[in-house]
Legacy VTK file of the C-alpha trace (Angstrom):
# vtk DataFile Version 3.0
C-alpha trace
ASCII
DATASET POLYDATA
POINTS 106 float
-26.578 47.130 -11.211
-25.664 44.151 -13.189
-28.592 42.049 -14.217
-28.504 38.405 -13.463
-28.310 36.110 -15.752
-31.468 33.072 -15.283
-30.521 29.359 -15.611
-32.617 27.331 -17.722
-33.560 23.591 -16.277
-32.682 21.302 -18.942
-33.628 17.217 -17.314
-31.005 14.585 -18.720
-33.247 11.381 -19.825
-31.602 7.955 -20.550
-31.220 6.679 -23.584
-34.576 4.241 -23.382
-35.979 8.324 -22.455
-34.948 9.524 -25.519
-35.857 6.763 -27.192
-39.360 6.261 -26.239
-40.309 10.564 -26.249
-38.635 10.676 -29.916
-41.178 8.256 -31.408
-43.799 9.983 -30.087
-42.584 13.456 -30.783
-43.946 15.362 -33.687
-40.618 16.793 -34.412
-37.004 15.044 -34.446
-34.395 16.100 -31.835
-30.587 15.119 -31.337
-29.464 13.767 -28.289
-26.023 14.568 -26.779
-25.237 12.565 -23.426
-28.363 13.065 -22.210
-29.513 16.167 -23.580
-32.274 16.176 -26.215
-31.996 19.176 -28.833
-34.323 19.907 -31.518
-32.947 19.302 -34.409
-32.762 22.063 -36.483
-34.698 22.954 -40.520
-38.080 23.233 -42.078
-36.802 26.200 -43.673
-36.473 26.919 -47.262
-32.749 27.848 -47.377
-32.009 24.851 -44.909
-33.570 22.279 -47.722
-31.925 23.949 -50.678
-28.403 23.631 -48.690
-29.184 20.235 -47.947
-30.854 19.244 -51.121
-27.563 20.666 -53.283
-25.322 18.372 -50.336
-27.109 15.402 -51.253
-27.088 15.818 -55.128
-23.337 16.465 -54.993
-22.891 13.549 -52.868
-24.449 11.202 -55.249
-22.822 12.423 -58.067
-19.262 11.965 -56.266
-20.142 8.556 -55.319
-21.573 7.467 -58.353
-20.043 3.920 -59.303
-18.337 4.032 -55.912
-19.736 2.011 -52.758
-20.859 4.511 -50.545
-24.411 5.532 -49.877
-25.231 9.729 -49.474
-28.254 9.984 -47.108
-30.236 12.975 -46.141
-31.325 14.185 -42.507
-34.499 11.739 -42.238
-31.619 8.826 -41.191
-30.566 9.017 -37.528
-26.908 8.470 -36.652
-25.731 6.953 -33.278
-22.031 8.172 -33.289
-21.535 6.601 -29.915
-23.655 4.861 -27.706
-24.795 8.068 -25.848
-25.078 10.609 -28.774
-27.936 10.381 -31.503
-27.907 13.006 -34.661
-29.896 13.903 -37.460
-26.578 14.815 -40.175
-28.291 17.313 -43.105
-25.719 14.663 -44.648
-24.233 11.193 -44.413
-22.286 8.731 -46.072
-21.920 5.186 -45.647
-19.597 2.868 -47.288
-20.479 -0.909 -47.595
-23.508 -2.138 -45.677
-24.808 0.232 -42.946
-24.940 -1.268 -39.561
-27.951 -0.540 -37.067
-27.301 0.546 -33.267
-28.313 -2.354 -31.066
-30.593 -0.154 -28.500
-31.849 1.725 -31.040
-32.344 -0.398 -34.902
-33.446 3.142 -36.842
-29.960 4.705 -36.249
-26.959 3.524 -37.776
-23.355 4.077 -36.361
-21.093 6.231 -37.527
LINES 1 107
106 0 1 2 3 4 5 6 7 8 9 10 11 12 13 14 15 16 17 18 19 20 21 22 23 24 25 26 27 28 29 30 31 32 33 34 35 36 37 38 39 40 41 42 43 44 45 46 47 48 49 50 51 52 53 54 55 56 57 58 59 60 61 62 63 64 65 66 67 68 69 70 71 72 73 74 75 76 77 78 79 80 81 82 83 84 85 86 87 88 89 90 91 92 93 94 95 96 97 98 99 100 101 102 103 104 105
């Protein structure tokens, strides 16, 4: 006999939610059209990776405008999704999202 698979209850929160339960939260979590994810890291391979990223990015951009920044910068990449990036890049002044100032749009 088959076994059945169990659905998980994941809630939806609005963006004020999200907002509001991130800066309290101890760790830092994505959120995807409601959804809030933890984000993932904290392990040593995960920092290397990221660490070896963000050199390389520097170095490429070096006398160039854009800016390389790690996974401690939130990015809104729409007004609905939030994400830590291991890596970013922003060319020319970065812009802050209106409902949230921390996170700047991709």
């Amino acid at each position: 006999q088959p076994m059945e698979r169990q659905q998980t209850y994941r809630p939806r929160y609005t963006v004020a939610e999200y907002l509001r339960i991130e800066d309290q939260a101890g760790q830092k979590h994505h959120y995807l059209d409601g959804y809030m994810i933890t984000a993932a890291g904290g392990t040593v391979s995960h920092g290397m990776i990221g660490g070896n990223i963000q050199a390389e990015l520097r170095a490429v951009l070096r006398g160039k405008p854009g800016r390389a920044f790690n996974s401690d910068v939130q990015m809104a990449i729409s007004a609905r999704n939030y994400l830590y990036p291991d890596a970013s890049v922003v060319c020319g002044e970065p812009l802050f999202h209106i409902t949230n100032p921390r996170a700047m749009p991709y």
